[in-house]
N, C-alpha and C positions, 0 to 999 in steps of 0.2 A: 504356120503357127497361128493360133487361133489369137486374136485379138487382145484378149484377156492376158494371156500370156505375154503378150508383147511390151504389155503396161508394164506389168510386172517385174520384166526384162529393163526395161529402159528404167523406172523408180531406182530398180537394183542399182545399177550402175551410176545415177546421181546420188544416190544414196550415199555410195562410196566414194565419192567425192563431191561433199555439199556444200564449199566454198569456191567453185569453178563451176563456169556455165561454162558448156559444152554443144558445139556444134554436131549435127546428127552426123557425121562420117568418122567424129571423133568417138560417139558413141559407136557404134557401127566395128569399128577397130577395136573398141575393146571389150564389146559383147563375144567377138569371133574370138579373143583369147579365151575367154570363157565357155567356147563353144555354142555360144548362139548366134546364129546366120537369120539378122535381119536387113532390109533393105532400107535404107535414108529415110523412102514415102512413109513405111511403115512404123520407123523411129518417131519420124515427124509426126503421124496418126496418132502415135499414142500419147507424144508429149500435145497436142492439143486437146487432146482430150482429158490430160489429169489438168493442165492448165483452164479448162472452163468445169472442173467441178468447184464446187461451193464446199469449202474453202477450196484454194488453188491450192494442188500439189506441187505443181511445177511453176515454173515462172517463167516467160520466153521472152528473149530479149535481142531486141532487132539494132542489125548493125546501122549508122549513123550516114552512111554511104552507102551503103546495097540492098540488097535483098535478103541476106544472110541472117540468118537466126541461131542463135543458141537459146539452150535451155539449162534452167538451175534449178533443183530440190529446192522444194520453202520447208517452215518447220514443222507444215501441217502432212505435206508426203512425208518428212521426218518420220515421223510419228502413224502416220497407217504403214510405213513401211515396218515398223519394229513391232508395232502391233497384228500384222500381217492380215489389213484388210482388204 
């Protein structure tokens, strides 16, 4: 899946639920209901990548003991999302 797409895929899915951050395997599980097969690196690829656009899409938020990240829609991926940019 071409990159673009994967953004796309991952917004989707925070989109629809924009008050929970979400680990990429959390994502990952509920892309494949949807029928999209991405992989964790890939998830993670795209959520740092809407996370360093100006304004942030995404938000990521690193756990306090580990290594572990999740990622949260802000109101501005809100909003390219419904705008579909």
């Amino acid at each position: 899946m071409p990159p673009e797409d994967a953004r796309y895929e991952v917004r989707r899915f925070l989109y629809s639920r924009p008050t929970v951050a979400s680990d990429a395997s959390t994502i990952r599980h509920g892309l494949a209901r949807w029928g999209v097969q991405l992989t964790d690196a890939e998830i993670a690829g795209a959520a740092m990548f809407l996370a360093g656009l100006n304004p942030p899409q995404v938000e990521i938020h690193k756990a306090a003991l580990g290594s572990s990240q999740s990622y949260q829609i802000t109101s501005h991926g809100q909003l390219a999302y419904e705008r579909n940019e």
